[in-house]
N, C-alpha and C positions, 0 to 999 in steps of 0.2 A: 457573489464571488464564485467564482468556478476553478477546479482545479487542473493539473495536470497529470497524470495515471498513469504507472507500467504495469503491464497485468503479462508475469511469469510464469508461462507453466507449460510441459510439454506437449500438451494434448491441447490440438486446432477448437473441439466442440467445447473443452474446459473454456477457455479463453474468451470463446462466445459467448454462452452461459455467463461467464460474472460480467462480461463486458452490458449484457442485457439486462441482470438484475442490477446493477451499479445503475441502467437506465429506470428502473422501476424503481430504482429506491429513492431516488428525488435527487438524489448526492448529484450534484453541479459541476459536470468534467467540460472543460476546454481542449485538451486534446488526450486520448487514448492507447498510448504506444503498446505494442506487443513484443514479448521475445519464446523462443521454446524452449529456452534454458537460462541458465545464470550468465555464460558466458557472452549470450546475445543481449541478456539485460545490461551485460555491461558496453557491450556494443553501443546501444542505445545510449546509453546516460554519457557517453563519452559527445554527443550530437543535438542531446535533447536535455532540455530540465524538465524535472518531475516533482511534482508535491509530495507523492506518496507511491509507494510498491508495494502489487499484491503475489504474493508469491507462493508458489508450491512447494513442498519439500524434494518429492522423488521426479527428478530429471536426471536426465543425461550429461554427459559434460562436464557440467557444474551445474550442481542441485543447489535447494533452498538452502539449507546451511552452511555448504562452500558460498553462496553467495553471501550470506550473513557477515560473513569472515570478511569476506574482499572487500565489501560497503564500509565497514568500520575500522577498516587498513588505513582508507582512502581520507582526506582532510574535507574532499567536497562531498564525498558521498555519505558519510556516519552519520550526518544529521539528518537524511531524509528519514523517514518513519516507515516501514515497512510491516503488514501486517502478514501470516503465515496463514494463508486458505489449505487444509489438507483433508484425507480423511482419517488422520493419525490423530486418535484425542486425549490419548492415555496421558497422564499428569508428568509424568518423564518427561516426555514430547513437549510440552506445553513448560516446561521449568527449561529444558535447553535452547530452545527458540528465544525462550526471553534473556536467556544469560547469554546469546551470543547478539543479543540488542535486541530485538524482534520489538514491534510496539503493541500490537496486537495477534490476537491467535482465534481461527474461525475453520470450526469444524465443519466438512462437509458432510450432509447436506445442510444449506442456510438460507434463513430468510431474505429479502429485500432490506428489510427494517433493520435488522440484524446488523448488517454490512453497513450501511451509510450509518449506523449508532457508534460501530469500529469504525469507520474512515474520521470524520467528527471529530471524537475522542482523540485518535492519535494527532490528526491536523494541528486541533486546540480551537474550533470551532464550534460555537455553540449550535442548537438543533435547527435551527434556521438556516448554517450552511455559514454566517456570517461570524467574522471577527467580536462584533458587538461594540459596546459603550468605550472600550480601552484604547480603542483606535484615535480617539477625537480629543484635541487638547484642552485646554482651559477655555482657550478665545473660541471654539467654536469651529476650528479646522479642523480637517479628514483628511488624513494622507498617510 
């Protein structure tokens, strides 16, 4: 199964960077949207679905936590999972992210393994990338 990914953050080389190690990490993306801020992540999600958002705190516009807010306003967007890539690690940081919904939180700099362990986790997909046994009914159906 392969996902679909917004990868938020203001900085063009950021973007690249997790967009590469998201490739190194085995983690299975079907398409990879990009924005430079919040405001453009909402751009996007207004055109595109998305399985999961990786976002940055300090942008322009609308930062990671304005966007946090606006995702959980919304009926279609609160449930997508959002994990916060920064270089702010301090336990404040990391206790706000998650009380304004955040599902995950990854300090830069980060591993490959690291990332697709947080994309996984928040999906609800075991390490294989797959849904697993829970998908399949009694009779032997997958769907």
């Amino acid at each position: 199964m392969s996902f679909n990914i917004l990868v938020v953050d203001d900085s063009n080389s950021m973007r690249a960077v997790i967009k590469k190690v998201i490739s190194l990490s085995g983690f299975k993306v079907d398409c990879c949207f990009e924005a430079g801020n919040g405001r453009e992540a909402l751009a996007v999600l207004a055109n595109d679905w998305v399985d999961v958002i990786i976002s940055d705190i300090n942008m322009p516009e609308v930062n990671g936590l304005e966007l946090l807010n606006k995702l959980r306003q919304d009926i279609l967007y609160k449930e997508i999972p959002v994990v916060i890539v920064t270089t702010e690690g301090s336990n404040e940081r990391m206790e706000e992210v998650f009380n304004l919904g955040a599902k995950g939180f990854i300090k830069k700099p980060f591993l490959p393994e690291e990332l697709r362990r947080v994309l996984y986790q928040v999906i609800g997909v075991g390490n294989d990338g797959e849904y697993g046994e829970d998908r399949k009914d009694l009779d032997g159906f997958d769907f």
